[in-house]
C-alpha positions in Angstrom: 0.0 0.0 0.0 1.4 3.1 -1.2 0.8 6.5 0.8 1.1 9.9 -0.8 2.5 12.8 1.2 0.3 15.6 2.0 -2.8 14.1 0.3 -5.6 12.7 1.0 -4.7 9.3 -1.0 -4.1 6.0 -0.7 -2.8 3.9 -3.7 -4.6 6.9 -5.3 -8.1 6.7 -4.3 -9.2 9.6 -2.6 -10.0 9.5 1.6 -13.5 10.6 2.5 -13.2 14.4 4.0 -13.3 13.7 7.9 -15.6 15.8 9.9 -14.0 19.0 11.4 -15.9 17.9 14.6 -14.5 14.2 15.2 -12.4 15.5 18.4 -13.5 15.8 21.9 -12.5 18.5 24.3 -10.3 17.0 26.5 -11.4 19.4 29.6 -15.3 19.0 28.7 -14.9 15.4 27.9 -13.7 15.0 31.7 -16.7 17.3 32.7 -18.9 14.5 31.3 -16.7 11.7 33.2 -18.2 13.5 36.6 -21.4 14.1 35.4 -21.2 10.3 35.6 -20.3 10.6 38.9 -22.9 12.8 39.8 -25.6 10.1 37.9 -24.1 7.4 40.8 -25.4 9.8 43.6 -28.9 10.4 41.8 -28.8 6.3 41.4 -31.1 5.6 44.3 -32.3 2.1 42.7 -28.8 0.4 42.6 -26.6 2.4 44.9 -27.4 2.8 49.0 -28.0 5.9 50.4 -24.9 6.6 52.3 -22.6 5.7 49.1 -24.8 8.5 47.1 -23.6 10.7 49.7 -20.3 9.6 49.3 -20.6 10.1 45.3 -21.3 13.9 46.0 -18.3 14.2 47.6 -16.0 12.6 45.5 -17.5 14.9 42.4 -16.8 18.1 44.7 -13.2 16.6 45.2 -13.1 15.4 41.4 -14.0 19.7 40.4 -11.3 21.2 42.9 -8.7 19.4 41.7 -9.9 19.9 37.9 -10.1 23.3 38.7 -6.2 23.7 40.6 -4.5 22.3 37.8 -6.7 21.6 34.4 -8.2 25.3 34.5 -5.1 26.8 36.2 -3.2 25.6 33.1 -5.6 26.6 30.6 -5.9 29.9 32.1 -2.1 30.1 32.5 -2.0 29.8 28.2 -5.0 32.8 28.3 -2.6 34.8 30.5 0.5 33.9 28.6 -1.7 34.8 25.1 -1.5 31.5 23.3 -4.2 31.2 20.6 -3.5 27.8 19.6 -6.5 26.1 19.3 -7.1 22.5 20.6 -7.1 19.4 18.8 -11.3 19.7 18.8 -10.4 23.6 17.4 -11.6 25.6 20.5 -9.9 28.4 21.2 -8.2 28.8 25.2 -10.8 31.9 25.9 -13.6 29.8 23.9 -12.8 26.7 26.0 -12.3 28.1 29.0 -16.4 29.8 28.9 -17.5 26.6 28.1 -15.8 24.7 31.4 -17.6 27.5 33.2 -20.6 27.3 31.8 -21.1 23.4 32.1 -19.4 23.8 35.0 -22.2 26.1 36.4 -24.6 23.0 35.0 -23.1 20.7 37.2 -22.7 22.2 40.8 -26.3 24.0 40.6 -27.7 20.3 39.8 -25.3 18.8 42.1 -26.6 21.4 45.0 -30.3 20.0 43.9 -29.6 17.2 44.1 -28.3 17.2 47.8 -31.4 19.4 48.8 -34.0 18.0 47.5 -33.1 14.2 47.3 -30.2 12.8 49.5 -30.7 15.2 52.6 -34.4 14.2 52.9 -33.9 10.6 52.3 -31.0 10.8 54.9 -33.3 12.8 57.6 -35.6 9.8 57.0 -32.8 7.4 58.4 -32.4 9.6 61.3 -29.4 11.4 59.6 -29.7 15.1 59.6 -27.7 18.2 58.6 -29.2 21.2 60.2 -28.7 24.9 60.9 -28.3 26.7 63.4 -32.0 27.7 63.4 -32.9 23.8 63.7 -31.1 22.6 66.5 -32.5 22.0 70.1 -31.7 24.6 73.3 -29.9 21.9 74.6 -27.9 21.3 71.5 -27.2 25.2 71.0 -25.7 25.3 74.5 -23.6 22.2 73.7 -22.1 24.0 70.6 -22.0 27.0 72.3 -19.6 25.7 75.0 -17.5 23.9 72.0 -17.0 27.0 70.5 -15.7 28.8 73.7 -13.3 25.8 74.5 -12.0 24.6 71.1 -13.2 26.7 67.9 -12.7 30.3 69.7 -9.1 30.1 70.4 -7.8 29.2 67.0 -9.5 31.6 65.0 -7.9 34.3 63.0 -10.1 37.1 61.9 -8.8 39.7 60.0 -10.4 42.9 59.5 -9.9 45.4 56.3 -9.2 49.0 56.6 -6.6 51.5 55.9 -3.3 49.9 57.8 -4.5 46.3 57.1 -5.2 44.8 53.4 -6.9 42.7 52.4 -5.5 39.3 53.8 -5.0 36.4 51.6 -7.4 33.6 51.2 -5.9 30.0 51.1 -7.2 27.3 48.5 -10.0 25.5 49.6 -10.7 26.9 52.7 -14.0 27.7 54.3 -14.8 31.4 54.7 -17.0 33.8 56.8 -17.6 37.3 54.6 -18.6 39.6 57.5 -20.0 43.2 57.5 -19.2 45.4 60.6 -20.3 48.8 61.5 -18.4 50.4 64.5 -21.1 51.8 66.6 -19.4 55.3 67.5 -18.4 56.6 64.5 -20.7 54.6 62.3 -17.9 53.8 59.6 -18.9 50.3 57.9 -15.6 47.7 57.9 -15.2 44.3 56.0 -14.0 41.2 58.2 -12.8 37.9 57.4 -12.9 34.6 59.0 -11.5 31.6 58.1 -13.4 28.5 59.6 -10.8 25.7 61.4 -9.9 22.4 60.1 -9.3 21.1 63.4 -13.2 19.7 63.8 -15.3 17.9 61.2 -16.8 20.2 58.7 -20.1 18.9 60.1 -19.7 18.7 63.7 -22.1 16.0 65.3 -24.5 16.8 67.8 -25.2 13.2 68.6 -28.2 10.8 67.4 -27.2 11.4 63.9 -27.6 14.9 64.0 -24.5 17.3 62.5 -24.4 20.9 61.4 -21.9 22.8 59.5 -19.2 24.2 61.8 -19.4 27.6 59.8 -23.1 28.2 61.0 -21.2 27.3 65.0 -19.1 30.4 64.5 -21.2 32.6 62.6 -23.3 31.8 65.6 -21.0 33.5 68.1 -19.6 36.6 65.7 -20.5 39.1 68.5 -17.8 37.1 70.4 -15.5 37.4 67.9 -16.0 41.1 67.0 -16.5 42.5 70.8 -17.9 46.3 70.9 -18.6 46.1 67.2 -22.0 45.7 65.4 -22.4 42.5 62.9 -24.2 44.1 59.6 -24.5 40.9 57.9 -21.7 37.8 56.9 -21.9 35.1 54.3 -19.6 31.9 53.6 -17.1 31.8 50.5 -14.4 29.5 49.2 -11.6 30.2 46.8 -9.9 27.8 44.4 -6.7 28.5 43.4 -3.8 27.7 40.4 -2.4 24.9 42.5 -0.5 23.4 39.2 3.2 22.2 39.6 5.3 24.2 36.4 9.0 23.5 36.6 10.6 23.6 32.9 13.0 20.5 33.9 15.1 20.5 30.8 16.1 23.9 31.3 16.8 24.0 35.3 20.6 23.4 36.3 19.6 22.2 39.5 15.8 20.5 39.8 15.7 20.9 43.4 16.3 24.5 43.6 13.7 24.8 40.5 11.0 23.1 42.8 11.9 24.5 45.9 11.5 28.4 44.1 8.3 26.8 42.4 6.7 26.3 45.5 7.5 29.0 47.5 5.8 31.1 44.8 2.9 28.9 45.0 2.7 29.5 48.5 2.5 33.6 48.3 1.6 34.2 44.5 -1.3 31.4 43.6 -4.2 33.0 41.5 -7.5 32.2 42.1 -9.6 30.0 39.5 -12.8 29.9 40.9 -15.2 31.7 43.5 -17.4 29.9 45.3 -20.6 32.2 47.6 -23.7 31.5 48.9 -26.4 33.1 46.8 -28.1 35.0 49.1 -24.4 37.1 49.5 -25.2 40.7 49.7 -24.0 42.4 46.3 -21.8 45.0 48.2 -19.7 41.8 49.4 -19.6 39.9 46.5 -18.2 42.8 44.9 -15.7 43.6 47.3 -14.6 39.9 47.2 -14.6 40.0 43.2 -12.3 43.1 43.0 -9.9 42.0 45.8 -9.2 38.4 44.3 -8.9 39.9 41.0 -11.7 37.3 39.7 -13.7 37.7 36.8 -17.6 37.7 37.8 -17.9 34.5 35.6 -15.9 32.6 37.3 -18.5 33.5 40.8 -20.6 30.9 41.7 -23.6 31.4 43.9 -24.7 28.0 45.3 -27.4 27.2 48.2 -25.2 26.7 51.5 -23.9 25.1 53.0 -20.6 25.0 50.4 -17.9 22.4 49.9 -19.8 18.9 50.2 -16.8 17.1 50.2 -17.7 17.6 54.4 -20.0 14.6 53.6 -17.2 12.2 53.6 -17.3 12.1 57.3 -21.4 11.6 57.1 -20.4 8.6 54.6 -18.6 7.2 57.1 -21.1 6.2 59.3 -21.7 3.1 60.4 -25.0 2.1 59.2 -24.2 -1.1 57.3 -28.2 -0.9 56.0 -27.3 2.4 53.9 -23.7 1.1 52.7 -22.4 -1.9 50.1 -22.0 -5.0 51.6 -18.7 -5.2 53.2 -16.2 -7.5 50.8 -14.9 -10.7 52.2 -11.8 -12.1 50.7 -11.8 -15.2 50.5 -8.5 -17.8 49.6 -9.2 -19.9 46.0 -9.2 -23.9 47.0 -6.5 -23.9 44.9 -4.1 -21.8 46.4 -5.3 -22.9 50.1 -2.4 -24.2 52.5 -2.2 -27.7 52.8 -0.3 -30.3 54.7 2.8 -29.9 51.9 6.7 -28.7 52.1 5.8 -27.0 48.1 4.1 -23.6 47.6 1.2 -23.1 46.2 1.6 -23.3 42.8 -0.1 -20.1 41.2 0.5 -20.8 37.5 -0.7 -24.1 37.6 -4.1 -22.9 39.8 -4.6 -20.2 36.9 -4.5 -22.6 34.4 -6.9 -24.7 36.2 -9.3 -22.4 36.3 -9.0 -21.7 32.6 -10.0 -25.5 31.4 -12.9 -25.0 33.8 -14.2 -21.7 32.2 -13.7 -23.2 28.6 -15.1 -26.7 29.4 -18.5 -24.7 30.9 -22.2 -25.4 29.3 
């Protein structure tokens, strides 16, 4: 068979004309892989509840790190202006609307999901996730004294005003957005509060009851703000360019490379994504858009409580009724000890096992 150089032959007969289509995005086709990931937490025939849970995290867990390095990179090329299109012939900027758009797709039916299916079927097997608003006098003073033992002392809130700027916001964390007004002089000042990692993200109030550790501190903000008055606060999340770039083949000395790599991710990591609750007053939301030097696209307002990746701990519960079966390995009676000074003699228990499959009806 003879192949011609730059055309469309083979042994001279003409190759049908391919279709300028035939490629998938690599970045949207992985936004359909956890769209399938998603379908496993709607699958309430074939998958137990807890597990569905479980599959809402993991496709939370699945965007951030899409986000920290597949978007970081693409938006890296955008910054660095490289029009190349991709293989599938979307331009960066082009590419990079539709990730947020389908993106947008995703986490609002993700967040319907959890509130109108998996939350009320786990409330009906005496699992709940409340609010503040919902829990018990008792249970208010129980949170109440775990916030003045164990939650107070470690947090850091940072206010913004003339002599302090606005403070960074780490990847990933948890945020309180809080609006103060000093009572004397009437002046308005933004606050921030980053929420601990040293407790659950749901803490558990016992009898399968849990509620989001932000709602705790947001809670107690007149604590945390003493003498000053609390206008309004709100919970965000920022997802930052968490994507390893060290040019190997032109650093003398790899260590050094990764050692000044990292330190600039540490101080100098761009955010990717914005994550707010949509009721976020638009005075805040602004404020957080200009100082993180985010475009408004890349917002995303979503019902609270944020990050359900916090329902890996609720997975983990042990209510064997709402889980798969736990796996029991068992030993093949071919490869079982016996009273023998020779091994077990894998190949031969393979090949065993073959004549039986081939031999069946």
């Amino acid at each position: 068979m003879t192949y011609v150089e730059d055309e469309e032959t083979v042994d001279g007969v003409g190759l049908p004309d391919l279709p300028a289509d035939r490629f998938s995005d690599r970045e949207l086709s992985w936004l359909a892989f956890n769209n399938r990931v998603l379908d496993l937490a709607k699958d309430s025939r074939r998958v137990p509840l807890l597990e569905r849970a479980k599959f809402l995290a993991i496709f939370s867990s699945n965007l951030d790190e899409f986000f920290m390095v597949r978007v970081a990179g693409l938006k890296r090329r955008i910054a660095a202006g490289v029009a190349v299109p991709t293989p599938s012939g979307v331009l960066p900027r082009e590419l990079h609307d539709a990730i947020l758009n389908r993106t947008r797709e995703l986490v609002t039916e993700q967040s319907a999901v959890f509130a109108e299916d998996i939350r009320p079927a786990l409330s009906e097997h005496g699992i709940e996730i409340l609010r503040w608003d919902q829990l018990t006098p008792a249970e208010c003073a129980r949170m109440t004294e775990l916030f003045e033992s164990r939650i107070f002392p470690v947090l850091t809130p940072l206010a913004v005003d003339p002599s302090h700027p606005f403070p960074y916001i780490s990847g990933l964390s948890v945020n309180l957005a809080v609006l103060l007004r000093n009572p004397v002089t009437g002046a308005r000042q933004f606050a921030r509060v980053k929420v601990p990692t040293i407790l659950s993200r749901f803490v558990p109030l016992g009898d399968g009851r849990f509620v989001p550790l932000e709602d705790v501190i947001a809670r107690h903000l007149n604590e945390v703000f003493s003498g000053m008055q609390i206008i309004g606060h709100s919970t965000f999340r920022v997802t930052r360019n968490e994507d390893l770039e060290v040019e190997e083949d032109d650093a003398e000395n790899l260590l050094f490379a990764l050692e000044k790599e990292l330190l600039r991710r540490k101080v100098g990591r761009p955010p990717v994504r914005l994550e707010v609750e949509d009721d976020i007053d638009d005075k805040m939301l602004a404020l957080l858009v200009s100082e993180l030097d985010i475009s408004e696209k890349e917002v995303f307002r979503l019902p609270g409580p944020l990050d359900l990746t916090g329902l890996f701990s609720i997975a983990n519960l042990d209510r064997e009724a709402l889980t798969y079966p736990s796996f029991l390995p068992k030993t093949h009676p071919e490869l079982a000890e016996v009273e023998t000074s020779r091994p077990a003699d894998m190949i031969a228990a393979a090949n065993s096992a073959a004549q039986i499959w081939m031999v069946w009806p």
